[in-house]
N, C-alpha and C positions, 0 to 999 in steps of 0.2 A: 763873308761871315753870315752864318744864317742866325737870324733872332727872332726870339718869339716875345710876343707882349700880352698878358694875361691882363683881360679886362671885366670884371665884375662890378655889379651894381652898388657896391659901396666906397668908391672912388669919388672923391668930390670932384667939384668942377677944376680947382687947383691942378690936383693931381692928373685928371683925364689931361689937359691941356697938357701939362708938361711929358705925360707919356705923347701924345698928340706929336709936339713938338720935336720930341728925339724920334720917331719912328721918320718924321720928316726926313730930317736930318740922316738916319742911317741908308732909305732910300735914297738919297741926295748921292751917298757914298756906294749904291750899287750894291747895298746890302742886301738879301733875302727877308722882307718882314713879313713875319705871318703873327697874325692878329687872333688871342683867340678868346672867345666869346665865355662866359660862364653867367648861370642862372638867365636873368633875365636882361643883360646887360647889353644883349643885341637890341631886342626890343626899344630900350632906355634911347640908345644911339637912332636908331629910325626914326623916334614919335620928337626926340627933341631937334630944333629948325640947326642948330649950330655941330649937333653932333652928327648931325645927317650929312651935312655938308664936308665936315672934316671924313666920313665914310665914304662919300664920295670923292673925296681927293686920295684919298690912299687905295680906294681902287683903280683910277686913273694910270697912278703911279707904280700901280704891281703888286703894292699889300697883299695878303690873300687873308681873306675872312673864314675861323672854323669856328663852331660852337660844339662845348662841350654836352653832349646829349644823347641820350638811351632812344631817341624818340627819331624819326627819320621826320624831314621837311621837305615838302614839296620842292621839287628842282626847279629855282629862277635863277637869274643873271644876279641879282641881290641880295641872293642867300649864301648864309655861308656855306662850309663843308661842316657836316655833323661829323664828330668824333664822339667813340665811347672811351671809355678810362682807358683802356686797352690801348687804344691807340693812339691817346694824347700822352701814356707813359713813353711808350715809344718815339712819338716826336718829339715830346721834351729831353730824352735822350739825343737826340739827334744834334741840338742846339747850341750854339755857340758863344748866346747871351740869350739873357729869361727875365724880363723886367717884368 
């Protein structure tokens, strides 16, 4: 099953966690999770110590990180993949669950 989980900077901490917890969980089950970033929401996850670490646990485990963005970013190991609308319509098509 492929899923995608839509992560924006006005998710409280409740909420991050428990999306946190079922992408766990769906990875556990060998699910496809792609994680995808909007506004400033990548950011939010790098600068804070708990939400860095849970980014670094779902890259460990396969997650794939994109951010939704008009703007290209430098190619690291820690960046997500930029997408323009174009093509987060298109992968959100694609998907099997959209939390």
């Amino acid at each position: 099953m492929k899923c995608l989980f839509i992560l924006n900077n006005k998710l409280n901490a409740t909420q991050i966690e428990n999306q946190y917890l079922l992408m766990l969980a769906m990875l556990n089950f060998d699910h496809e999770v792609n994680l995808l970033f909007i506004g400033s929401a990548f950011s939010q996850w790098q600068q804070d110590p708990q939400l860095s670490k849970h980014l670094v646990a779902l890259n460990m485990y396969g997650a794939k990180p994109y951010i939704l963005s008009d703007h290209q970013l430098v190619p690291r190991k820690e960046n997500p993949i930029p997408l323009n609308p174009a093509e987060f319509k298109l992968m959100k098509n694609k998907m099997d669950f959209i939390s």
